[in-house]
C-alpha distance (Angstrom), angle and dihedral (degrees) to the residues before:
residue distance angle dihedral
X1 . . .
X2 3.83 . .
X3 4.35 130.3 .
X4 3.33 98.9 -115.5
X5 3.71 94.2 -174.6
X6 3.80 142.7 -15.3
X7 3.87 107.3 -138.2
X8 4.00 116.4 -166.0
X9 3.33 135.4 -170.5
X10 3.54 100.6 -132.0
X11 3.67 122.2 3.3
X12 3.36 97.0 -134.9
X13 4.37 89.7 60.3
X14 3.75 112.1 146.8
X15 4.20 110.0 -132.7
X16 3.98 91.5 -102.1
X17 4.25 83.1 54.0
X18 4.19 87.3 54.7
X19 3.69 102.5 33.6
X20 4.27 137.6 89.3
X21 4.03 106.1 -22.7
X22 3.97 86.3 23.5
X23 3.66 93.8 65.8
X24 3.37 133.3 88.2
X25 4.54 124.6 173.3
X26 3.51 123.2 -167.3
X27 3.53 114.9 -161.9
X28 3.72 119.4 -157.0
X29 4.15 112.8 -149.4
X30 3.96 77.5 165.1
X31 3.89 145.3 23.1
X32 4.13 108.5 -82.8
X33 3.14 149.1 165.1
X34 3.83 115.2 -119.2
X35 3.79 138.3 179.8
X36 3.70 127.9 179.9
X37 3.88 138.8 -177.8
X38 3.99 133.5 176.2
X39 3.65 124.5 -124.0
X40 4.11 82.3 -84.5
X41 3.23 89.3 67.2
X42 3.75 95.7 -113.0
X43 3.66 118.4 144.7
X44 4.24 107.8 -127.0
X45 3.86 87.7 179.1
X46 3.95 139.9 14.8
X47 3.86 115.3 156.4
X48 4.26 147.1 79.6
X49 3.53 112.2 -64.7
X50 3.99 112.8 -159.9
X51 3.88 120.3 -135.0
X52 4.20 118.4 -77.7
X53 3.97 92.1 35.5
X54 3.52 125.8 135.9
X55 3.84 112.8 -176.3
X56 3.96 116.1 -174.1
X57 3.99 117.0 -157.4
X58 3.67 134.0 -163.1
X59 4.09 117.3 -160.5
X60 4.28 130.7 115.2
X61 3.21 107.3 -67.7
X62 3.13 136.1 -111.8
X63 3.42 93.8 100.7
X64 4.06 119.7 -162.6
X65 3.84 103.8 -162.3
X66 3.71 124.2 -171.2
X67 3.63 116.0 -169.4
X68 3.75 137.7 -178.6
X69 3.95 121.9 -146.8
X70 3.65 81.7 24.5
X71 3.97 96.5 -178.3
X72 3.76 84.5 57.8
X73 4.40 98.4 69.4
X74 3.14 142.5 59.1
X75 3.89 128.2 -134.9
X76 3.75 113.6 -150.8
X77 4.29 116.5 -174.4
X78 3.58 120.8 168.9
X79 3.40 95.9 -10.4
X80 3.56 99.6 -47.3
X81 3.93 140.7 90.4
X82 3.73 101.4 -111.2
X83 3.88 109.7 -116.9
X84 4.00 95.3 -130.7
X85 3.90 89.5 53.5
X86 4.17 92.3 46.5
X87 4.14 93.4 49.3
X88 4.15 96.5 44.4
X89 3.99 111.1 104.3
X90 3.37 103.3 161.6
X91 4.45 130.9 94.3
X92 3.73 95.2 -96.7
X93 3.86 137.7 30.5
X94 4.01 132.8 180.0
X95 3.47 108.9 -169.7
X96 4.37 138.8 156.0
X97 3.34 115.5 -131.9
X98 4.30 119.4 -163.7
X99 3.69 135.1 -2.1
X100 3.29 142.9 -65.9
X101 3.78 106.1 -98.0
């Protein structure tokens, strides 16, 4: 696996602002589509993501991802693969991943 990118929220983020509940990975076992936004709204991350990629990003959480090929990545949040991401076998998945802070 390779970072591919590390998206932030504002460039200016202190490490407490892009660290534990601020990060989200995506872990592609297979080619997808992905896009991603923060609780602002913002999107971190909206294109095709090749096979063998792991792409870490920071924003506030929560974090509304919309994936295509959904059986083919992995969510990881605090640590851990998020549940809804792990049982989702079909083409497309919208999900929200962590809390509001």
């Amino acid at each position: 696996s390779s970072k591919v990118n590390d998206f932030s929220v504002s460039p200016g983020a202190s490490a407490s602002e892009t660290s534990g509940a601020n990060r989200l990975v995506l872990i592609f076992d297979e080619g997808s589509w992905v896009d991603v936004r923060d609780s602002a709204g913002q999107r971190l991350l909206s294109q095709t993501v090749s096979v063998g990629n792991t792409i870490e990003l920071n924003g506030m959480p929560p974090f509304t991802v919309f994936l295509g090929n959904a059986g083919g990545v992995r969510v990881q949040y605090l640590g851990q693969i998020d549940s809804y991401s792990q049982s989702k076998k079909g083409l497309f998945a919208r999900f929200i991943v962590g809390d509001q802070p």
